[in-house]
C-alpha positions as CSV (number, residue, x, y, z in Angstrom):
1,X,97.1,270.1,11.7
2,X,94.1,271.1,9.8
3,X,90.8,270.0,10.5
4,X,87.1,270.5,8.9
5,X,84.1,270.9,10.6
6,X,80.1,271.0,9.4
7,X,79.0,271.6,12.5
8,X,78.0,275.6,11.7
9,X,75.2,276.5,14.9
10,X,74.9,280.5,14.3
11,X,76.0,283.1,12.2
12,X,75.8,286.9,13.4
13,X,77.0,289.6,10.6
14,X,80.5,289.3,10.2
15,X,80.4,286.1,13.2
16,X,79.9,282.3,13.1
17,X,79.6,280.0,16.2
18,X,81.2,276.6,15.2
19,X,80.6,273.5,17.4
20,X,82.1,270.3,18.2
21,X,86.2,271.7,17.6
22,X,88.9,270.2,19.0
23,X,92.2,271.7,19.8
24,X,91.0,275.0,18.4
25,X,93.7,278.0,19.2
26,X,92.7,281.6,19.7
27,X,94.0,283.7,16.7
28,X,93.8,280.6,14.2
29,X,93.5,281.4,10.5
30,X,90.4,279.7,9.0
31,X,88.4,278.9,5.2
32,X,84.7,279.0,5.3
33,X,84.5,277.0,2.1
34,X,81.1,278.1,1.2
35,X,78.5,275.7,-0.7
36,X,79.0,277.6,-3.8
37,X,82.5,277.1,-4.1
38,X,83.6,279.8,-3.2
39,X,86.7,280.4,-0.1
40,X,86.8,282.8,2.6
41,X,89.4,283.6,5.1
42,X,88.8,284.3,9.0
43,X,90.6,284.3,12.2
44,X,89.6,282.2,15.6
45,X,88.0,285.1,18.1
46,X,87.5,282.9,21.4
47,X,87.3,279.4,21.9
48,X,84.6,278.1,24.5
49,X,85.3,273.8,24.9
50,X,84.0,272.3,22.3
51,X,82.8,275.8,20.5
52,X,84.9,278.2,18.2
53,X,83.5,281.9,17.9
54,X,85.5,283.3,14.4
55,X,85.0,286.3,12.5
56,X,85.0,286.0,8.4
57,X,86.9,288.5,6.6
58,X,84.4,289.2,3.7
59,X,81.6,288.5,5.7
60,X,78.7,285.7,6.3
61,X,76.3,287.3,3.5
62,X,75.1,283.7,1.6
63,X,76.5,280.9,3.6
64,X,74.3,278.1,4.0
65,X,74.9,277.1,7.6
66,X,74.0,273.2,6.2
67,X,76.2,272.8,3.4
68,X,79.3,274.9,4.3
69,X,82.5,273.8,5.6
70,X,84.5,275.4,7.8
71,X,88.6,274.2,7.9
72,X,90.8,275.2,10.9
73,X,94.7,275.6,9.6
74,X,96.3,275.2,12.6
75,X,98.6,278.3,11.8
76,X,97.9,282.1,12.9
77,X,97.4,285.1,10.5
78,X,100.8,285.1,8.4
79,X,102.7,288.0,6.6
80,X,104.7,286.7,3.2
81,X,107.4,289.6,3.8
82,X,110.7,290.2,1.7
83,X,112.9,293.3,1.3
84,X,111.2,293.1,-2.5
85,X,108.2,294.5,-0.5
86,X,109.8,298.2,-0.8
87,X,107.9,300.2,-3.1
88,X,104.9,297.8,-3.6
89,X,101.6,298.5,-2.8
90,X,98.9,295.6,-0.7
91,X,95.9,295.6,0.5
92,X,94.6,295.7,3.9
93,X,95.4,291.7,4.4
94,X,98.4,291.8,2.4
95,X,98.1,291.0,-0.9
96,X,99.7,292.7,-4.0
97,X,97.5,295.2,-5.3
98,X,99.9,297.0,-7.7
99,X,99.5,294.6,-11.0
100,X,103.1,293.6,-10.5
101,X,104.3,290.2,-10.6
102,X,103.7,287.9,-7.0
103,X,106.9,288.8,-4.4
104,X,108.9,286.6,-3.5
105,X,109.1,285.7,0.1
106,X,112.0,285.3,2.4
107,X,109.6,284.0,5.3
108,X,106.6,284.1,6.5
109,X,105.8,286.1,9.9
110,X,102.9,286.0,12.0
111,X,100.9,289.4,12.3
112,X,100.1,289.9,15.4
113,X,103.9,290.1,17.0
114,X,104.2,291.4,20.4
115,X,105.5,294.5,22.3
116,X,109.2,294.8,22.8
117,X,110.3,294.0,25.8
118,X,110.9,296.8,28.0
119,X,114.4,295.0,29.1
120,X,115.6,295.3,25.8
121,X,114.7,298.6,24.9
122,X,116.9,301.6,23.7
123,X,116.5,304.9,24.3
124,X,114.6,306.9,21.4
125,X,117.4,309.8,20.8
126,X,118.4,310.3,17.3
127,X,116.5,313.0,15.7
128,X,113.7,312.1,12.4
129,X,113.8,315.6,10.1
130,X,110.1,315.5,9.1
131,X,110.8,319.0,7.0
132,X,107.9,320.5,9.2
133,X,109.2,323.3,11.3
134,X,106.5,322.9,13.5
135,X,107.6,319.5,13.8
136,X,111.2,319.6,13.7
137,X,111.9,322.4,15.9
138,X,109.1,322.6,18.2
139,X,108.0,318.7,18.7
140,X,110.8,316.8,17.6
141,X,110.2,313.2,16.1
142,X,113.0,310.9,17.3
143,X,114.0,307.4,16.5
144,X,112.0,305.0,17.9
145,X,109.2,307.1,19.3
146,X,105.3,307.0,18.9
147,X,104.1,310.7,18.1
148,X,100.4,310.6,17.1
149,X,98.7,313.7,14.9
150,X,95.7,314.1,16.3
151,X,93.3,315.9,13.5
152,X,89.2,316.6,13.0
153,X,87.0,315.5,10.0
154,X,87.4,318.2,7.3
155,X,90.8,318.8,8.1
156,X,94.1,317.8,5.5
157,X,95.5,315.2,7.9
158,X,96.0,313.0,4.4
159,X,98.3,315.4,2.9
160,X,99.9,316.4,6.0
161,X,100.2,312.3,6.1
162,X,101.6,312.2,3.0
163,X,104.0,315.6,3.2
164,X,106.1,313.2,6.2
165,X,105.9,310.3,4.3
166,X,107.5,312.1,1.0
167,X,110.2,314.3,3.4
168,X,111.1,312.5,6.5
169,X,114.6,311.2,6.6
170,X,117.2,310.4,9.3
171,X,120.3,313.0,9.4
172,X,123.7,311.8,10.0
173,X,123.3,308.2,8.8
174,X,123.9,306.7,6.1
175,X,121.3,303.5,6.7
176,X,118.9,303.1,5.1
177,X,115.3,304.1,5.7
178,X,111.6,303.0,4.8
179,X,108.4,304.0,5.6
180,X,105.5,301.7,5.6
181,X,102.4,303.0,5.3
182,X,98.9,301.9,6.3
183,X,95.6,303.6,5.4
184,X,92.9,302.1,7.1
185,X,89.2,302.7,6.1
186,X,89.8,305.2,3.5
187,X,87.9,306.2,0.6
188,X,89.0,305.6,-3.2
189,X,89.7,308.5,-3.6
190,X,91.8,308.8,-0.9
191,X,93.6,305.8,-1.9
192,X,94.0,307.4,-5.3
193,X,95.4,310.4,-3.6
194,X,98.2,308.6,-1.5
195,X,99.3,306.3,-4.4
196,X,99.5,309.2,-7.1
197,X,101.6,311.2,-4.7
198,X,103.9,308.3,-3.6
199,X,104.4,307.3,-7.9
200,X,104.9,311.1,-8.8
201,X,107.1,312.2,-6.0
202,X,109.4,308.9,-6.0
203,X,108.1,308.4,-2.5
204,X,107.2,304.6,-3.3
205,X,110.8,303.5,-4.4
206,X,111.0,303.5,-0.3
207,X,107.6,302.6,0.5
208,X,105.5,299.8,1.4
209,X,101.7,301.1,0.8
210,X,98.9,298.9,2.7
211,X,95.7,300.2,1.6
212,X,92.2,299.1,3.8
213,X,89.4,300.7,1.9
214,X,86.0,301.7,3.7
215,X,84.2,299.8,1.5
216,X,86.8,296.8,2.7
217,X,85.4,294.2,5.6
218,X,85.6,295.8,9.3
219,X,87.3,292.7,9.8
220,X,90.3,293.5,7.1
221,X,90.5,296.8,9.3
222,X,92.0,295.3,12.6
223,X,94.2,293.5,10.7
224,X,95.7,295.8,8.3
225,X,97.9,298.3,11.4
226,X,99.2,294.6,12.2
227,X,100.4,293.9,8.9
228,X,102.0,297.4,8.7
229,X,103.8,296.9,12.1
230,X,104.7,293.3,11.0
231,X,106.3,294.4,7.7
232,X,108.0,297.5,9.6
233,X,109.6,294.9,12.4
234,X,111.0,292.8,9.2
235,X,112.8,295.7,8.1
236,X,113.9,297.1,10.9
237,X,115.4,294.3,13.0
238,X,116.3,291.8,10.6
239,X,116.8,294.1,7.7
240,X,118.8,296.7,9.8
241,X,116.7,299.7,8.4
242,X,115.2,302.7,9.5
243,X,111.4,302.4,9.4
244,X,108.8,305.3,9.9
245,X,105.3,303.9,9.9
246,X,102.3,306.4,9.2
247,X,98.9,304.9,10.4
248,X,95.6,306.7,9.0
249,X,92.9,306.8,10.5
250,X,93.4,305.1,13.8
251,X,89.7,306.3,14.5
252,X,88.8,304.0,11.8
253,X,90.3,300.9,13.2
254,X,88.6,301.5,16.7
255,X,85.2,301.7,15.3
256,X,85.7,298.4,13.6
257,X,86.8,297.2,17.3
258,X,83.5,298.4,18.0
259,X,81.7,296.8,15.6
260,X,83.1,293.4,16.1
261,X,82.2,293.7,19.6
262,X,78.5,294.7,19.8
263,X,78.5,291.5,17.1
264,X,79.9,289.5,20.1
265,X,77.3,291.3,22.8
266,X,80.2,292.4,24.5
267,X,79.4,294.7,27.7
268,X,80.4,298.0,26.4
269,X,82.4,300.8,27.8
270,X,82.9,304.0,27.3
271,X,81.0,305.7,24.2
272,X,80.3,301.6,23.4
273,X,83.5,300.8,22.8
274,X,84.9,297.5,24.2
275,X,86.3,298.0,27.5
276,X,89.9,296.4,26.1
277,X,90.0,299.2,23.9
278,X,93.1,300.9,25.7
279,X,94.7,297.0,25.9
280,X,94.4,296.9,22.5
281,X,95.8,299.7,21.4
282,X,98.6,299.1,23.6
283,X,99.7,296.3,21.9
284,X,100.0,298.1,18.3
285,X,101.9,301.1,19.7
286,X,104.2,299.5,21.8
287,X,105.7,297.8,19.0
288,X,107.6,301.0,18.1
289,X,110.9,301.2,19.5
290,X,114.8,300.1,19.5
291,X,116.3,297.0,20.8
292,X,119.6,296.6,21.9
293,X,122.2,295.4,19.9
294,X,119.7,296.3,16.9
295,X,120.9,298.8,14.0
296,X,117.6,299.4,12.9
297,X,114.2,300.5,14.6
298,X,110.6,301.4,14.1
299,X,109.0,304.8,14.8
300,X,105.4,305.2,14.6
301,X,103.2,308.1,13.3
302,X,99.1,307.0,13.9
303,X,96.9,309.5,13.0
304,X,93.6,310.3,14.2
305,X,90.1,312.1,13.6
306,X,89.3,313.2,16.8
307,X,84.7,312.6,16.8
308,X,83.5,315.9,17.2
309,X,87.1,317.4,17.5
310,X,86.8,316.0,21.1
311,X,90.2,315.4,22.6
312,X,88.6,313.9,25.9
313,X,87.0,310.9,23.4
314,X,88.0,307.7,24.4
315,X,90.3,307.1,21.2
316,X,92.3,310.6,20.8
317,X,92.4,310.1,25.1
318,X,93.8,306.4,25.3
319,X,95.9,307.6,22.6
320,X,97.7,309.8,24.4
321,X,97.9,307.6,27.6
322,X,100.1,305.3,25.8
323,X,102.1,307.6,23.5
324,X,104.4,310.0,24.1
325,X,103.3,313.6,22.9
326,X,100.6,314.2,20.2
327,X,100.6,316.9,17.6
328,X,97.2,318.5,16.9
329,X,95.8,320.2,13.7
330,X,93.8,323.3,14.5
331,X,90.9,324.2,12.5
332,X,91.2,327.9,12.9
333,X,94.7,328.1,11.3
334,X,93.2,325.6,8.7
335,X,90.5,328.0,8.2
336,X,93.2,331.1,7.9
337,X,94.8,329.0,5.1
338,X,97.8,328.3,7.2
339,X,98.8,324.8,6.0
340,X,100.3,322.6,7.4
341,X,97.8,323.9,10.6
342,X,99.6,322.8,13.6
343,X,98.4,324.4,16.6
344,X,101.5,324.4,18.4
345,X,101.0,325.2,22.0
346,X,99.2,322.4,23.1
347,X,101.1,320.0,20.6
348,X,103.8,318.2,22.8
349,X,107.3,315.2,21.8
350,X,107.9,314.2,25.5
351,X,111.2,312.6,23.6
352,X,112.3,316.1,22.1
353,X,114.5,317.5,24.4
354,X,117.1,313.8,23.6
355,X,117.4,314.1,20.1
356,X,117.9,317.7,19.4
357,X,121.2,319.9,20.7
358,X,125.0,320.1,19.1
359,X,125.7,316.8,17.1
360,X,122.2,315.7,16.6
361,X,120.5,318.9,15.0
362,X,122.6,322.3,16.3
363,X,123.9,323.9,19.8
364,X,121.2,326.6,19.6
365,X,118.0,324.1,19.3
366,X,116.9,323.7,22.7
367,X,116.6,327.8,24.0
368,X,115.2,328.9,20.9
369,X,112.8,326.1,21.2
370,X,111.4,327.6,24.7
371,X,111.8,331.4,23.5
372,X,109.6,330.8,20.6
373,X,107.0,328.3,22.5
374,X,107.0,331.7,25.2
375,X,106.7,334.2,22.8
376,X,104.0,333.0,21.1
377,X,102.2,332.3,23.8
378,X,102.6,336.0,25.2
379,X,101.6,337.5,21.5
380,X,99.0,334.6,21.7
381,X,97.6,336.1,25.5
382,X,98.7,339.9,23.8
383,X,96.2,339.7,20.9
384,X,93.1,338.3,23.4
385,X,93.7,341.4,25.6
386,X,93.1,343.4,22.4
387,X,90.3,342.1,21.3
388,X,88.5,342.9,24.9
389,X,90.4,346.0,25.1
390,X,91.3,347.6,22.3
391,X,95.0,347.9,20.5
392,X,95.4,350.7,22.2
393,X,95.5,349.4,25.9
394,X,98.8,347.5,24.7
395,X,101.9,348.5,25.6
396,X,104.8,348.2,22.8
397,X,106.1,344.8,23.8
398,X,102.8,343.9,23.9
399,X,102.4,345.0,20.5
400,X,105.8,343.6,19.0
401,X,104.9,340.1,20.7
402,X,101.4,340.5,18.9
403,X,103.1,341.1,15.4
404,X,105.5,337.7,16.2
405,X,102.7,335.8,16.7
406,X,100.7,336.9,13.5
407,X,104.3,336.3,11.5
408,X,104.9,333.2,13.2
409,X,102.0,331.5,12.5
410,X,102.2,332.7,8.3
411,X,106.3,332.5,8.1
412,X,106.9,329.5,10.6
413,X,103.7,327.2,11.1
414,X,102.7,328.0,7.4
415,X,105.0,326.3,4.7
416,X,102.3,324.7,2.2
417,X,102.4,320.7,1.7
418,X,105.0,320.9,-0.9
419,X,107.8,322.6,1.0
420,X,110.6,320.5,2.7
421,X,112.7,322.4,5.4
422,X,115.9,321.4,6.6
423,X,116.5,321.9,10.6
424,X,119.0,324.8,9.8
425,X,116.8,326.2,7.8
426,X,114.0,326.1,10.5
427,X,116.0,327.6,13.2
428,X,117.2,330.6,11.1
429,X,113.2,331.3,10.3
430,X,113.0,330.7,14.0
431,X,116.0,333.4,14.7
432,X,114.4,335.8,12.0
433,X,111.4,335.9,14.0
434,X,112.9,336.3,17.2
435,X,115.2,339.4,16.1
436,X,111.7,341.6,16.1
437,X,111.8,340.9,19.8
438,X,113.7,343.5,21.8
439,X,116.7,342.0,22.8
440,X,116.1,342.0,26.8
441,X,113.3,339.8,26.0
442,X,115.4,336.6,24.9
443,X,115.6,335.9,28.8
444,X,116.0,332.3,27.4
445,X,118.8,331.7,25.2
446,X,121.9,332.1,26.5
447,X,124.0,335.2,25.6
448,X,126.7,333.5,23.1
449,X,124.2,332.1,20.8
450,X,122.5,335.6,20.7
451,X,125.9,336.8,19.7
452,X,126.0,333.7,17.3
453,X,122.5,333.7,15.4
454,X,120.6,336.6,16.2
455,X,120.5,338.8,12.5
456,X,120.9,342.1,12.4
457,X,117.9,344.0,12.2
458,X,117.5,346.0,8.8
């Protein structure tokens, strides 16, 4: 039932105490119909007996506290979704933003959906080929996980953003699969950049593009990961798709959590954000997943600038808390020119080892995962001790695992933004690498695949 008030005691930036409600709900969509005609949306933040705290999407800027009105709709924030929402592009409260002609609905869903109930949950095992190596090989993505990238300011996370976007694809089925996309807080020009690459690649004829802009409301920036996550459920459980949804920049959508709070003098927590920040969160990545008796499912990709390229902040840490692995960009390999620059060894799937192996990607996936991880490492540890000592003091393993890591971080890590690599074709770099090795180092891979895969050495 939808009611009108006049009864407007205090505004506070984006925030509006309204008094005298009745039968007020938290998460209730508003109108602040303004004295100048004009009609602005907002959602119900806390409701106190007789008094309604809401925030207003466009902000408070001009209302006349005496002459507004404020109308309560009785409904919660809703999502028009359809499967005609593939290859469109809305903005961060989803509306069309493409020119096109309106969509037509199937239904209309309420945004802020809930975590799957651990009950009904499936196991994530069915390998996503991202066409990263570092990815595909080393941290598998599987269906149904939550794998965050974890990334600086200054660093390519957009194009590595949109590299998965264009390439990633589920092997073995013939489903179908989506991504939806959500850029939260971005610049126009990074708009620009994401909508350009999705037309000229054909990446938008499977893509549904939700685009918050910094210059956007804070308040359009908590909901806009909802609406993704909404429209990716849709697909995914009623639709019977494969849905890969890519969330940029998660830092973005915390600092407009922070904002709202200090409006609501909120005792703050760590670094000032609210102390529900980790609750919060939770709620938008544990919507990833599969459900039993479901065909489809929804595997999530947030991404994150890390303040200060702190990994102990409270946003890359809570984070990781509540997904499972992250993949981090590294700054010195960005700085080498190595691109895509994943630093590997702390990167980490904690779902890899169930969707790789015969079947799913190939027999010889899982020990030539470990024997690279190890031999990097050791070339990693090789080329320190050189540096304090000298080349010399290495002995000649020392030096051959020196040269792997050198190679391995231009032939494997390195494979530009434009290039798409098929698991086979990853572990045959991998093996390549490997066969520089002498031979009584692969300790780790049993003696039949050696026999299998290992190349010749020229």
């Amino acid at each position: 039932m939808i009611k009108s008030y006049r009864s407007i005691k205090n505004v506070i930036g984006p925030l509006m105490l309204v008094d005298d409600v009745e039968g007020v709900k938290y998460d209730e969509l508003i109108e602040v119909h303004v004295q100048n005609g004009d009609v602005r949306q907002g959602q119900v933040l806390e409701v106190d007996g007789p008094r309604a705290l809401v925030q207003v999407f466009n902000g408070t800027g001009g209302i006349n506290m005496r002459d507004s009105k404020v109308r309560f709709l009785g409904k919660p924030f809703m999502l028009d979704v359809s499967e005609e929402m593939i290859g469109r592009v809305f903005d961060g409260l989803g509306r069309t933003k493409d020119g096109l002609p309106p969509m037509l609905a199937e239904k209309s869903l309420d945004i802020n959906g809930e975590a799957i109930n651990p009950i009904s949950r499936d196991y994530p095992d069915e390998f996503i080929q991202t066409g990263i190596s570092a990815i595909d090989q080393l941290n598998t993505l599987v269906r149904g996980q939550k794998l965050p990238i974890f990334s600086a300011s200054g660093l390519p996370h957009q194009e590595h953003a949109a590299q998965i976007a264009r390439q990633a694809k589920v092997l073995n089925s013939n489903e179908k699969f989506a991504v939806v996309f959500a850029a939260i807080g971005i610049t126009f020009e990074e708009a620009q950049f994401f909508i350009d690459d999705f037309r000229s690649t054909g990446a938008l004829e499977r893509s549904v593009m939700f685009l918050n802009l910094a210059s956007d409301p804070a308040m359009e920036r908590i909901a806009t990961p909802k609406m993704a996550l909404t429209a990716a459920e849709y697909l995914a459980f009623e639709k019977d798709m494969h849905v890969l949804v890519i969330m940029s920049d998660m830092t973005n959508y915390c600092e407009a959590l922070r904002e709202i709070s200090a409006a609501r003098r909120e005792v703050p927590g760590r670094r000032g954000y609210p102390g529900y920040l980790y609750t919060n969160l939770s709620t938008l990545y544990e919507r990833a997943g599969r459900i039993r008796g479901k065909k489809g499912s929804v595997t999530q990709i947030p991404i994150l600038t890390m303040p200060e390229g702190d990994i102990t902040h409270p946003i890359p840490d809570l984070t990781g808390y509540i997904t499972e692995g992250q993949i981090i960009l590294s700054r010195e390999l960005y700085d080498r020119s190595i691109l895509p620059p994943i630093d590997v060894l702390p990167s980490l799937s904690r779902l890899k080892d169930k969707g790789i192996g015969k079947g799913k990607t190939r027999e010889d996936h899982a020990s030539t995962m470990n024997q690279i991880f190890s031999a990097y490492a050791q070339g990693k540890n090789a080329k320190e001790l050189s540096v304090v000592l000298g080349e010399s003091a290495l002995s000649e393993t020392d030096r051959k695992y020196s040269a792997f890591a050198d190679r391995f971080e231009k032939e494997y890590v390195g494979q530009s933004f434009k290039t798409d690599r098929s698991i086979e074709e990853t572990l045959n770099i991998g093996w390549s690498l490997l066969a520089d090795l002498p031979r009584s180092e692969l300790k780790r891979i049993p003696v039949e695949f050696i026999e299998k895969y290992l190349p010749e050495k020229k």
